[in-house]
C-alpha positions in Angstrom: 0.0 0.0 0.0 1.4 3.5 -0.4 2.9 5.5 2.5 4.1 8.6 3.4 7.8 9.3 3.5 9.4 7.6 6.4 11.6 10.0 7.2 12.1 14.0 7.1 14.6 15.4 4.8 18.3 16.6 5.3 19.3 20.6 4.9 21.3 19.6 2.1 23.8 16.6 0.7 27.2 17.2 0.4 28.2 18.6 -3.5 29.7 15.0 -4.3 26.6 13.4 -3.6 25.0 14.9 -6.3 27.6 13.1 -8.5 27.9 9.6 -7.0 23.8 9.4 -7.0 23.1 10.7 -10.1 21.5 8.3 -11.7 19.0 7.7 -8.5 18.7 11.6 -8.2 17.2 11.6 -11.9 14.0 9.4 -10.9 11.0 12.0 -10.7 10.1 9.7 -8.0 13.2 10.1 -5.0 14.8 13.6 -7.4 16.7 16.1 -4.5 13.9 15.2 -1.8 14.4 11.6 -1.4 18.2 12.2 -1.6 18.1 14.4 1.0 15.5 11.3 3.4 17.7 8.7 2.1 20.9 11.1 3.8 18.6 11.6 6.7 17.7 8.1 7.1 19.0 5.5 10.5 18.7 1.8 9.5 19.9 -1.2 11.0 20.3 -4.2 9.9 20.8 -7.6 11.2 22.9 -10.2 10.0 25.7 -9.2 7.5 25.4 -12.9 5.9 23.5 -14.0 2.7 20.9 -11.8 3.1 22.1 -8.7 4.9 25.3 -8.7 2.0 23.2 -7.2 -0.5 21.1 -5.3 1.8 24.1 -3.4 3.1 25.9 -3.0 -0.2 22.6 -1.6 -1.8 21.6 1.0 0.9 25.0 2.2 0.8 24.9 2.8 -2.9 21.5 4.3 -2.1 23.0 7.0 0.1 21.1 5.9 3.3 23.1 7.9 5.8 23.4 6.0 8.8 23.6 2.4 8.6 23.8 -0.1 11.1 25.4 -3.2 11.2 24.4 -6.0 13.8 26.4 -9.4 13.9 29.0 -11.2 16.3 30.3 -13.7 14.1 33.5 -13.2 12.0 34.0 -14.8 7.8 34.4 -18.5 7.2 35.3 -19.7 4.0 31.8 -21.1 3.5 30.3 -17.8 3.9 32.3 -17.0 0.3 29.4 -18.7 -1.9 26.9 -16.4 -0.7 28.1 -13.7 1.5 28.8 -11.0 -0.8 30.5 -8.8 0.8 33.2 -11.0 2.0 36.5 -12.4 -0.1 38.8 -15.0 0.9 41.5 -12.4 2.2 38.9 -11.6 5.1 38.4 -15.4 7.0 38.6 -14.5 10.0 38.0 -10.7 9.9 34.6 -9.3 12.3 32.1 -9.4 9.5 30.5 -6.0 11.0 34.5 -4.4 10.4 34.6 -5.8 6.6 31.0 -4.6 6.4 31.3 -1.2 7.7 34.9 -0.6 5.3 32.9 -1.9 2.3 30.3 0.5 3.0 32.3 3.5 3.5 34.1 2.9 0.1 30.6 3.1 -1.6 29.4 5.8 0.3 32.0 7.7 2.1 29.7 10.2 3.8 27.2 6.8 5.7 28.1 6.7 9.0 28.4 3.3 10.1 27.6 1.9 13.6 28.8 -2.2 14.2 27.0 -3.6 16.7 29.1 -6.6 17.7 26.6 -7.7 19.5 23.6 -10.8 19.2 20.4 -9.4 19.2 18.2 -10.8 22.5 15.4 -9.7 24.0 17.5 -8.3 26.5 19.5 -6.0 24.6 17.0 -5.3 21.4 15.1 -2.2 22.4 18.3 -0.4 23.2 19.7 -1.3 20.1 16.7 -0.5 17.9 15.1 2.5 19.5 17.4 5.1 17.6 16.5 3.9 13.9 14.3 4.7 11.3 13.6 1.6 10.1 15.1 -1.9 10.9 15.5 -5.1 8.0 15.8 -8.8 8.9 18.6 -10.8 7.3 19.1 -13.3 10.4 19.1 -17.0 10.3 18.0 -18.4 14.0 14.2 -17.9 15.1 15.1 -16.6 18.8 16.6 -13.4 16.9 13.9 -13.1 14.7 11.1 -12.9 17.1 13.2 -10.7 19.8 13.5 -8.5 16.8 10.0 -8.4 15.5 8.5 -8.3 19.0 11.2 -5.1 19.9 9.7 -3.6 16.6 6.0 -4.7 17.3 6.9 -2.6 20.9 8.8 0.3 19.3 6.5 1.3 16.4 8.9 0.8 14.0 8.4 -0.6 10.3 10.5 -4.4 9.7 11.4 -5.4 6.5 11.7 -8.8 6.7 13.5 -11.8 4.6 13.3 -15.5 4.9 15.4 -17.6 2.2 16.3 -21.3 2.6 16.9 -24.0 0.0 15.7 -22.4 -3.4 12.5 -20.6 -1.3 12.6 -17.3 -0.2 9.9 -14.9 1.2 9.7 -10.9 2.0 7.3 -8.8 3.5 7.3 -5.6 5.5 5.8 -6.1 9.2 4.8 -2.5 10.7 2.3 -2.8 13.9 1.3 1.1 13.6 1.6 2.2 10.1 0.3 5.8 9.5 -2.2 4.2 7.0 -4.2 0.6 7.2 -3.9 -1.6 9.6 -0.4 -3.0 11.3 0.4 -6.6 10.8 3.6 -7.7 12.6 5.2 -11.8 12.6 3.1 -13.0 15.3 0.0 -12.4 13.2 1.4 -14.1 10.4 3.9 -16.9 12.1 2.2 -16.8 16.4 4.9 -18.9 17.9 8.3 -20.4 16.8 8.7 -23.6 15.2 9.7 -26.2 17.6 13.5 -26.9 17.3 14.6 -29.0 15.0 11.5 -28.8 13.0 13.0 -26.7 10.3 16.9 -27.2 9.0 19.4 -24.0 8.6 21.4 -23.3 5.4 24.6 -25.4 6.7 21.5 -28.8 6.8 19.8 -27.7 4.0 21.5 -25.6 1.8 20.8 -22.1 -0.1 21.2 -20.5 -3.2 23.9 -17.5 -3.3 22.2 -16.3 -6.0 18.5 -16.6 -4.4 19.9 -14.5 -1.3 21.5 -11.8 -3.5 17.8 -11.7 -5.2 15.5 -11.6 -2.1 18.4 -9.2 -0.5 17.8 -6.8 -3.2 14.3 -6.3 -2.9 14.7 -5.9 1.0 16.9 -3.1 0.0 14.6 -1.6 -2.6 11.4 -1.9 0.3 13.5 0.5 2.3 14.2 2.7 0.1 10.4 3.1 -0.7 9.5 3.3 3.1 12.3 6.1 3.9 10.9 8.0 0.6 7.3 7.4 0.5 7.2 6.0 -3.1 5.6 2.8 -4.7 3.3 0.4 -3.2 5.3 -1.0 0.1 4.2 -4.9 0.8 3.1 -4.4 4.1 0.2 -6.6 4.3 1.2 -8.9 1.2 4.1 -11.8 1.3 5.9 -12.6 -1.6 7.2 -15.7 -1.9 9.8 -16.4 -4.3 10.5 -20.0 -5.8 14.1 -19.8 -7.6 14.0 -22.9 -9.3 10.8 -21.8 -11.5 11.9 -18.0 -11.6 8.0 -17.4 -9.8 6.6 -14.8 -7.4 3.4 -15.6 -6.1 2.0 -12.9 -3.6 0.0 -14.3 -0.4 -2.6 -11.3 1.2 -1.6 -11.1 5.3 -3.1 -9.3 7.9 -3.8 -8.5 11.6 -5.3 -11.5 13.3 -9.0 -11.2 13.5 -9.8 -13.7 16.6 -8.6 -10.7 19.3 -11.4 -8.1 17.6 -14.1 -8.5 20.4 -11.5 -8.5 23.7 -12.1 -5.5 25.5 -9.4 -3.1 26.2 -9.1 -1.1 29.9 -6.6 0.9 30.9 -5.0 1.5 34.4 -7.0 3.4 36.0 -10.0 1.2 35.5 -8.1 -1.8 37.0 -6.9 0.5 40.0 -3.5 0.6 38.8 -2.4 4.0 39.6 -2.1 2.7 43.1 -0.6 0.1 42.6 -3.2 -2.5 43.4 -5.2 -5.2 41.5 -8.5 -6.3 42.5 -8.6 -9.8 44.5 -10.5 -11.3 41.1 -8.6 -9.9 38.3 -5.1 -12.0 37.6 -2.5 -9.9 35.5 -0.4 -11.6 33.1 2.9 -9.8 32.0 3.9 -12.1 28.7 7.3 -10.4 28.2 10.4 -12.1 28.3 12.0 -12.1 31.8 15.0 -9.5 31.2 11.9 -7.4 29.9 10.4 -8.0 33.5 12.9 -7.7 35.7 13.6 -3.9 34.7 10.1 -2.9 36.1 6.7 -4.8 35.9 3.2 -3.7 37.4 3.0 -4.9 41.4 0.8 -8.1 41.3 1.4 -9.0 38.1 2.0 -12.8 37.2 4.8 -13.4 34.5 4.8 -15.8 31.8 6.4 -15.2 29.0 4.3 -15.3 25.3 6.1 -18.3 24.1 5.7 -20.5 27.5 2.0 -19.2 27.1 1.1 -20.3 24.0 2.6 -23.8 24.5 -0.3 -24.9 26.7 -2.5 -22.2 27.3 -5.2 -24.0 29.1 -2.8 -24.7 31.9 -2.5 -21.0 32.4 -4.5 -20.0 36.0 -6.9 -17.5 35.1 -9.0 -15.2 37.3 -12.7 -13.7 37.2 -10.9 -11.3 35.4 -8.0 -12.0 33.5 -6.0 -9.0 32.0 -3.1 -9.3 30.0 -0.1 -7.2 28.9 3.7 -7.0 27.3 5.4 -3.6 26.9 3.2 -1.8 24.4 0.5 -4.6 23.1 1.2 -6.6 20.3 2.1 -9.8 21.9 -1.0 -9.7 24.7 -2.7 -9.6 21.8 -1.4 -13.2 20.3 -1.8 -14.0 24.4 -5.4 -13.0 25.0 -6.2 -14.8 21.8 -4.6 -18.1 22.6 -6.7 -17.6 26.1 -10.1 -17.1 24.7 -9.8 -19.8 22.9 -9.2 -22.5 25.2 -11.6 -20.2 27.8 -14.4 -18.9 25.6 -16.6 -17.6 28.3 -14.0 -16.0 30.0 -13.8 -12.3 30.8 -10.5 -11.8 28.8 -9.2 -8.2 28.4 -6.4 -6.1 26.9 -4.0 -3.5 29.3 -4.0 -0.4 27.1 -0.7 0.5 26.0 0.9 -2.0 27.9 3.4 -1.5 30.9 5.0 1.4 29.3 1.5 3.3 29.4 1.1 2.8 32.7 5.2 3.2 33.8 4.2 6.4 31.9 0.9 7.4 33.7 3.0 6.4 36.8 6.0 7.8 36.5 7.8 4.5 36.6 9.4 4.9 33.6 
């Protein structure tokens, strides 16, 4: 759907910008304006492996100024087939070093910030909170849901990239877009596959060639996000199948089954002084790190994941009220609980814990 421009424009661009992006500067569509976003622009991105290589080399070229670069891993030789970035003389190197040299040598006026760092819930919301706009290119499902939930939380827009085998899939996941409705991965994908249930690219395999594809249209999504041009695929998946050269586009949205739980917010629990009502139970479904840096007195943690595993053994209370740190995972929660509890008086905290550490002054 089209959007508005993601991000305000710079003052100006340096004089030898105009030079380097040329070509990009000529489109009616981005012209001086969306030179001046794309300099403006904060992205991160995580992973600088199959996918992230040609996401990083292409926002560089772009002009994005500030790019981010999470990973803790440094170049094997069987990163080479794939990893694009990357030659033989840098084995061994930091990948977010090699990454951040091979971006300044495209674009000499991106800053570049390594995070040498693994993304965990613990850790995400301080990493993320200072950028635009955030794209996917990591390979183990813990990552990818502490990075889609942080998102979810934060607000911001995730351009997301799957690729295994010959398969690959993209789509943008934005839980408050400034037009339509959000749709973030637990609407789509609610809970992890088990372990195991799904090989990696060192089991399974991958096509260098299907990553530098799926990469480039990762790329090309943010550009359109940051500028406000095209039709973004937020609320559409592609899914790419590189032996038969297909796209195929599957419609995705916001799930449907949490439209009739009511919402409250603190005051109308009793909150603000820090008390809960003998028959409500309050479920805090963050992640424990999440909790232990400030939760609502009375509250019972489980986290989403440890929910939605066996939600009817969860104890529930006349009133059951359920919230993370700004909504979109007590949403997946209070779904998975009406379902197994369909009479139940299920509801929604408001804005999460940071509306009421906010209403409180506990932030």
């Amino acid at each position: 759907m089209p959007l508005p421009p993601l991000v305000d424009p710079a003052p100006s661009l340096p004089s030898d910008e105009y030079t380097r992006a040329a070509r990009q500067i000529r489109l009616a569509s981005i012209g001086d304006v969306g030179q001046r976003r794309l300099s403006a622009a904060r992205v991160c991105v995580l992973g600088a492996g199959g996918l992230g290589s040609p996401v990083l080399t292409y926002l560089a070229s772009a002009g994005v100024g500030t790019i981010g670069v999470v990973d803790d891993d440094t170049v094997e030789e069987s990163n080479l087939q794939r990893q694009i970035l990357f030659g033989v003389d840098d084995v061994g190197a930091r990948k977010t070093s090699v990454a951040a040299a091979r971006i300044r040598s495209m674009s000499p006026h991106t800053r570049v910030v390594e995070h040498r760092e693994r993304l965990t819930a613990a850790n995400a919301s301080a990493v993320l909170a200072d950028y635009h706009l955030v794209i996917d290119g990591t390979d183990n499902f813990d990552t990818r849901y502490s990075v889609a939930d942080t998102c979810a939380d934060l607000g911001l827009p995730l351009v997301w990239g799957s690729v295994l085998g010959f398969d690959a899939q993209a789509t943008v996941f934005w839980s408050s877009p400034p037009v339509g409705p959000g749709v973030t991965l637990r609407d789509v994908f609610p809970v992890p596959p088990p372990a195991g249930d799904v090989p990696d690219c060192a089991e399974a395999g991958v096509l260098g060639a299907l990553c530098g594809q799926l990469g480039s249209i990762l790329a090309a999504e943010a550009v359109k996000l940051i500028v406000g041009i095209g039709d973004s695929i937020l609320g559409r998946m592609l899914v790419l199948d590189g032996l038969t050269a297909r796209i195929d586009e599957v419609p995705i949205a916001p799930r449907t089954d949490v439209a009739d739980i009511r919402r409250v917010d603190a005051a109308a629990l009793g909150l603000l002084d820090d008390t809960v009502r003998s028959e409500t139970v309050l479920l805090d479904v963050r992640e424990p790190d999440e909790v232990a840096a400030g939760a609502i007195p009375g509250a019972v943690p489980i986290p989403l994941n440890t929910l939605l595993a066996d939600a009817a053994a969860v104890d529930i209370g006349d009133v059951t009220v359920v919230y993370c740190q700004r909504g979109p995972r007590a949403r997946v929660a209070a779904a998975a609980l009406r379902a197994v509890n369909p009479t139940a008086d299920i509801a929604l905290l408001d804005g999460g814990y940071a509306a009421w550490a906010e209403r409180t002054g506990s932030l």
